[in-house]
C-alpha positions as CSV (number, residue, x, y, z in Angstrom):
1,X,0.0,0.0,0.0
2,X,0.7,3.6,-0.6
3,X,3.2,4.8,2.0
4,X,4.2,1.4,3.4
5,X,7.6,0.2,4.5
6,X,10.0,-2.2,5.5
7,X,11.6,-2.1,8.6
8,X,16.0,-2.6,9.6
9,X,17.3,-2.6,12.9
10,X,20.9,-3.2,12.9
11,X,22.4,-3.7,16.4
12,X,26.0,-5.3,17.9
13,X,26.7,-6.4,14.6
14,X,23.5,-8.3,14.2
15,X,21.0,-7.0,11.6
16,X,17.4,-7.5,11.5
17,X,14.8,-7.2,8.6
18,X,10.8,-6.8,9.6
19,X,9.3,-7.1,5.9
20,X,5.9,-6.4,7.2
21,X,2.8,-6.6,4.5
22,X,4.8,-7.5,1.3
23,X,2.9,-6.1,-1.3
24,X,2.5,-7.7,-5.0
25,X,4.7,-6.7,-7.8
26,X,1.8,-5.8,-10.1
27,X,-0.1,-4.1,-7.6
28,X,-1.3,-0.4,-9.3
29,X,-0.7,2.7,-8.5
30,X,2.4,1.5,-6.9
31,X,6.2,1.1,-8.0
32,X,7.5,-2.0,-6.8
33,X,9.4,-2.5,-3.4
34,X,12.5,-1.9,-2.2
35,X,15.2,-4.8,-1.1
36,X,17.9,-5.4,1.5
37,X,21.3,-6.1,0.7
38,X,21.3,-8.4,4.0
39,X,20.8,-9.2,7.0
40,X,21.4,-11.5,10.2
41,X,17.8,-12.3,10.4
42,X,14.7,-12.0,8.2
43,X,11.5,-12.0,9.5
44,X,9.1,-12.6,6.4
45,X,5.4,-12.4,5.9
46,X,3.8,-16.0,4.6
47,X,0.5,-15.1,4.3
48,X,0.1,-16.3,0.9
49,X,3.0,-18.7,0.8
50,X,1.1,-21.7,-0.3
51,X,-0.1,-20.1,-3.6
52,X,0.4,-18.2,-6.9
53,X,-1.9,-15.4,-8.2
54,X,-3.3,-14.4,-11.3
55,X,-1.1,-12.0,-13.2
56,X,-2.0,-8.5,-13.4
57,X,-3.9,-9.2,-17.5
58,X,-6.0,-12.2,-16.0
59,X,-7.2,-10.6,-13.1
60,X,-8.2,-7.6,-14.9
61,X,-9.9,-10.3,-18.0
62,X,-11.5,-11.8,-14.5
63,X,-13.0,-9.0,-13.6
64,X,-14.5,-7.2,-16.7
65,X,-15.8,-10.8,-16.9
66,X,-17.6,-10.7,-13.5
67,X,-18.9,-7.5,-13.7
68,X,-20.0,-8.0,-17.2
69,X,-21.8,-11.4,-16.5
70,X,-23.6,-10.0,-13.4
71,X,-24.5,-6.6,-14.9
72,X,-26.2,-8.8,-17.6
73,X,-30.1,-9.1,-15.0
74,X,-29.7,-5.3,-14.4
75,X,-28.9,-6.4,-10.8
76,X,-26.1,-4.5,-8.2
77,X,-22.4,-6.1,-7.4
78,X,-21.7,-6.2,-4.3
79,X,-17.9,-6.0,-3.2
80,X,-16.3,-5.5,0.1
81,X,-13.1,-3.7,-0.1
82,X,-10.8,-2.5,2.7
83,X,-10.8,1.2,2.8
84,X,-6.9,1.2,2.2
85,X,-5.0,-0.2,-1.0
86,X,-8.0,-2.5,-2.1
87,X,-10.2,0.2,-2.7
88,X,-8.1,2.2,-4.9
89,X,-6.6,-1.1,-6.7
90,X,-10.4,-1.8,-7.9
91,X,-11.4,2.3,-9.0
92,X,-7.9,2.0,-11.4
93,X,-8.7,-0.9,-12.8
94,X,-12.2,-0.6,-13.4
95,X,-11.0,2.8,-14.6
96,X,-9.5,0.6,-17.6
97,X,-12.1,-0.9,-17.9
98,X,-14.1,1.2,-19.0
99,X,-12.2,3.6,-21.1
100,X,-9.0,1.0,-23.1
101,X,-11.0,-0.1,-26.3
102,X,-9.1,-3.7,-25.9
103,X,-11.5,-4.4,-22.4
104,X,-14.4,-2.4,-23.8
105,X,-14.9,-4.9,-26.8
106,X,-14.5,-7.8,-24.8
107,X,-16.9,-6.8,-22.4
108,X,-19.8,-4.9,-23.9
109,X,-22.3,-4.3,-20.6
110,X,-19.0,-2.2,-20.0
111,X,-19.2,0.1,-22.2
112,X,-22.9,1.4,-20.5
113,X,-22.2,4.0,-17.9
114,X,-22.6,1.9,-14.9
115,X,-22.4,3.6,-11.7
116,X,-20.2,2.9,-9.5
117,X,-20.6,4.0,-5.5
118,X,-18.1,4.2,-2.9
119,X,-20.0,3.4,0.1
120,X,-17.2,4.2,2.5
121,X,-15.9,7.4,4.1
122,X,-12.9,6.1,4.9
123,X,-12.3,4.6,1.7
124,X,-13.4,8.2,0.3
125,X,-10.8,9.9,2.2
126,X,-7.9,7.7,1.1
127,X,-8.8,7.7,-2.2
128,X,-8.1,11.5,-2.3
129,X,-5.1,10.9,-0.3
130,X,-3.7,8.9,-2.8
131,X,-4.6,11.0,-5.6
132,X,-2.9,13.8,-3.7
133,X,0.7,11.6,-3.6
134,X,1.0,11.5,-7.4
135,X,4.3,12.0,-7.0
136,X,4.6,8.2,-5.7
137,X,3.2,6.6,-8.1
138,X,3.8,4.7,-10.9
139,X,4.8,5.1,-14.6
140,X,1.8,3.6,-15.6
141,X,-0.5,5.9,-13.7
142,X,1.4,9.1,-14.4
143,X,1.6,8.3,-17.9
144,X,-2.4,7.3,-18.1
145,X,-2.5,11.1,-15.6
146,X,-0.5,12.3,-18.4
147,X,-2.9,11.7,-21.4
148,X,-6.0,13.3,-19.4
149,X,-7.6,9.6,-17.4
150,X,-7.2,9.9,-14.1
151,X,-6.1,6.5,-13.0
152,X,-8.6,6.4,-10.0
153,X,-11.7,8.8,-11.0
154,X,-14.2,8.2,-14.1
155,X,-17.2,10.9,-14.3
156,X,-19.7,7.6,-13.6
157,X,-17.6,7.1,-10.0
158,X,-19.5,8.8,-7.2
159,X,-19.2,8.8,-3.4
160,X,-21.7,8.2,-1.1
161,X,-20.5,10.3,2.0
162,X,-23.4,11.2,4.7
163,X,-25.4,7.8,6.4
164,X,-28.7,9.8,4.5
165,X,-27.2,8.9,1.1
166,X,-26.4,5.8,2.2
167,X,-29.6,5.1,2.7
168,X,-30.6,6.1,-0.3
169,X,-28.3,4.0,-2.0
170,X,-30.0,1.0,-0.6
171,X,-33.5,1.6,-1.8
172,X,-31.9,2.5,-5.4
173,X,-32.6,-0.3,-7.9
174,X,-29.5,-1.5,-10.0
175,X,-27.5,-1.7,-12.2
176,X,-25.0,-0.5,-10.1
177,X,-21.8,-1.4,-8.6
178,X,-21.2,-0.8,-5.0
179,X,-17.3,-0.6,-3.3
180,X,-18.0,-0.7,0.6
181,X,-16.4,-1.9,4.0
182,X,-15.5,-3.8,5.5
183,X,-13.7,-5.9,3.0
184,X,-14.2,-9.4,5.0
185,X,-17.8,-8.0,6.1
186,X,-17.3,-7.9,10.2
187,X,-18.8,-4.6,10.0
188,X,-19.7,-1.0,7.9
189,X,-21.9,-0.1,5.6
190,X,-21.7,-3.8,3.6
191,X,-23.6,-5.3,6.1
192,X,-26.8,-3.2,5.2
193,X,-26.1,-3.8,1.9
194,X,-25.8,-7.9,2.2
195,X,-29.1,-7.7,5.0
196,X,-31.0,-6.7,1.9
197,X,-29.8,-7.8,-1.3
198,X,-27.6,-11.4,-0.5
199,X,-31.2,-12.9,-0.9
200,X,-31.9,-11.7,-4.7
201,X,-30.7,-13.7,-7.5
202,X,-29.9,-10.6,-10.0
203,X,-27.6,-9.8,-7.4
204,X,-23.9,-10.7,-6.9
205,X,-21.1,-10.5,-4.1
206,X,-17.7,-9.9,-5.1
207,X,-14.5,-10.8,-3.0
208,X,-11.2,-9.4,-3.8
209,X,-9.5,-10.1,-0.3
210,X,-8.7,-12.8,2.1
211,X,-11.7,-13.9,4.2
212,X,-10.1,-15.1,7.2
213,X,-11.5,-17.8,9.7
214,X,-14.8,-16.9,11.7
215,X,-15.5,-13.8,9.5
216,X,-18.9,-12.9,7.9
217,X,-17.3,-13.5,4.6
218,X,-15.5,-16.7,4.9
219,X,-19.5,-17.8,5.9
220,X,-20.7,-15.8,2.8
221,X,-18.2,-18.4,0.8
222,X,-18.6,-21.4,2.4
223,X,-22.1,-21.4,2.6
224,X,-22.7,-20.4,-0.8
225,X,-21.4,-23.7,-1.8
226,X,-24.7,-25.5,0.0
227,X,-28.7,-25.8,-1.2
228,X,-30.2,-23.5,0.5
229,X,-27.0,-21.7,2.3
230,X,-27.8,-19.0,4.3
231,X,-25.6,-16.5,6.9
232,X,-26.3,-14.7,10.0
233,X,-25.8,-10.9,9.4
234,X,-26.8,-8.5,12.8
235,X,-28.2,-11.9,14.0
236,X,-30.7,-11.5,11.1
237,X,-31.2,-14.8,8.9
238,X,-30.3,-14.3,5.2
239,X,-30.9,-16.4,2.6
240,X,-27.6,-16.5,-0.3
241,X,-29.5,-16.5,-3.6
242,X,-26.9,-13.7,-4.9
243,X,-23.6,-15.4,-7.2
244,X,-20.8,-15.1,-4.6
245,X,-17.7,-15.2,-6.4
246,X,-13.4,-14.7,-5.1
247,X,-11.4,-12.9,-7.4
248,X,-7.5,-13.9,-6.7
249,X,-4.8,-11.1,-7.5
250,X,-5.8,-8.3,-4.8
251,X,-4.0,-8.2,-1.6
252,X,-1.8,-6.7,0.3
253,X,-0.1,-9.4,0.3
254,X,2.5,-11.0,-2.0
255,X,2.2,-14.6,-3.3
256,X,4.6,-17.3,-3.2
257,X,6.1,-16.2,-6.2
258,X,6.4,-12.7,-4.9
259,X,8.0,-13.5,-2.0
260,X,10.8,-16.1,-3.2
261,X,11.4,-13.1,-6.0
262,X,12.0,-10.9,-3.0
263,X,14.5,-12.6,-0.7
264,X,16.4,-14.0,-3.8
265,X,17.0,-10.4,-5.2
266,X,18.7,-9.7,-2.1
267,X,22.8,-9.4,-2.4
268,X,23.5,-11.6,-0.3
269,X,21.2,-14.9,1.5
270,X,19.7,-13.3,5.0
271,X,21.8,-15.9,7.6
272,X,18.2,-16.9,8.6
273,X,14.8,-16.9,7.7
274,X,11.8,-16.9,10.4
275,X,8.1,-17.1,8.8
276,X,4.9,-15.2,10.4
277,X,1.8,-13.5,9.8
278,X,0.3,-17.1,7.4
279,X,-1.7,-19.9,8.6
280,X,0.3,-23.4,8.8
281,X,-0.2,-24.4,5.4
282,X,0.9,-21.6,4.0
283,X,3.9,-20.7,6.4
284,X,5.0,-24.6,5.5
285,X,4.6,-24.3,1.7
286,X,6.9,-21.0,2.0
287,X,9.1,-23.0,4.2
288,X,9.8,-25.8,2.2
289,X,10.8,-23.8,-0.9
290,X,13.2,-22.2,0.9
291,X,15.0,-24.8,2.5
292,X,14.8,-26.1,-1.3
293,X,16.5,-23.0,-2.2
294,X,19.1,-23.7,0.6
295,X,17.8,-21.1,2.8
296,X,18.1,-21.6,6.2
297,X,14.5,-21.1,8.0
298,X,13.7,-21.2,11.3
């Protein structure tokens, strides 16, 4: 994400790397990150150690496929972003969406001016942060600044700031497309949103994030799977008629890939390697790579 760092503490002649959220190579907006020459001791994100995402072309041809597909029975698309990174990753790439010819013919609903809500102050507010820090971004969105598309803003993009509007939003009838939080659905304006329309079938729920364990929309997934699924939301029982649907690629979070492209660009091998922040699977996926790589992990 915008702003985000690694962190070195070097001590006694000891040196320690902190990677923190290792962010993907093809992540918008964004130049890629920065690498140490060495250290002692590197303590490495794993949380998606056990798998590979889509490159930066399939997601995007995943996408304009979604939203094309469910814009099809004049229904909304639901999607719940996190406020930071996600948000913005989404508005620039449905940006391109629906202005580069190449998607626009692929994807015909596309080329109607659907809108497209923000349902999120937050995610408002650091949306115009990031388009305040052009000076950080990346070739590809300065160039696209450059020609006269703002990379994150199209004139069908509109925010939904006061809890009146809000409201008004969920009596509005679709087509539309609605970005709210939170992005696993523990709480915000997404769960008024799911309350009444995860029971219609012209509807659809889009998730571009990790759904962790005992979360809202790690239910929303798994029970989509069943006949007759349905999810607790404020305690309320909801039927899941809507398409639910994951869409790999956006995270904060690099893949395996990402990761062993990271520590092996570094000048020299850290002396040691100790895995956090992934569940087991994942943190022993990573693992065994690396000792394949003959890294030493802890």
């Amino acid at each position: 994400i915008l702003g985000s760092c690694f962190v070195q503490i070097s001590a006694n002649d000891f040196s320690v790397v902190f990677s923190g959220d290792l962010g993907p190579k093809i992540t918008p907006i964004l130049c890629k990150p920065d690498i140490p020459e060495f250290c002692d001791l590197l303590i490495l994100e794993s949380t998606y150690g056990d798998r590979v995402h889509s490159d930066r072309t399939q997601r995007i041809s995943q996408l304009g496929k979604i939203l094309n597909h469910a814009l099809s029975d004049e229904g909304k698309v639901f999607i719940p972003a996190f406020a930071l990174g996600r948000s913005q990753e989404l508005i620039y790439e449905m940006d391109r969406l629906f202005t580069d010819t190449q998607w626009q013919t692929q994807f015909p609903k596309l080329t109607k001016k659907i809108p497209v809500f923000i349902d999120a102050p937050l995610g408002t507010e650091i949306t115009k942060i990031y388009s305040n820090l052009s000076e950080y971004w990346d070739k590809e969105a300065l160039d696209l600044l450059k020609h006269g598309d703002h990379p994150i803003d199209f004139d069908h993009l509109y925010v939904v700031e006061s809890h009146h509007h809000h409201k008004k939003l969920l009596e509005t009838n679709g087509p539309a497309i609605i970005i709210a939080g939170s992005g696993m659905c523990t709480g915000g304006r997404i769960l008024n949103h799911l309350k009444l329309g995860l029971d219609d079938y012209k509807n659809d729920v889009l998730f571009v994030g990790y759904q962790a364990y005992g979360t809202l929309g790690r239910d929303i997934l798994k029970y989509s799977q069943r006949q007759n699924g349905y999810v607790k939301i404020e305690n309320e029982h909801v039927d899941i008629k809507a398409n639910v649907y994951q869409l790999s690629g956006y995270s904060a979070h690099a893949d395996q890939n990402d990761l062993l492209d990271w520590v092996n660009h570094m000048d020299e091998k850290p002396g040691a390697i100790k895995l956090v922040h992934g569940e087991d699977e994942a943190q022993m996926a990573l693992k065994n790579v690396l000792i394949g790589r003959g890294y030493s992990v802890r």
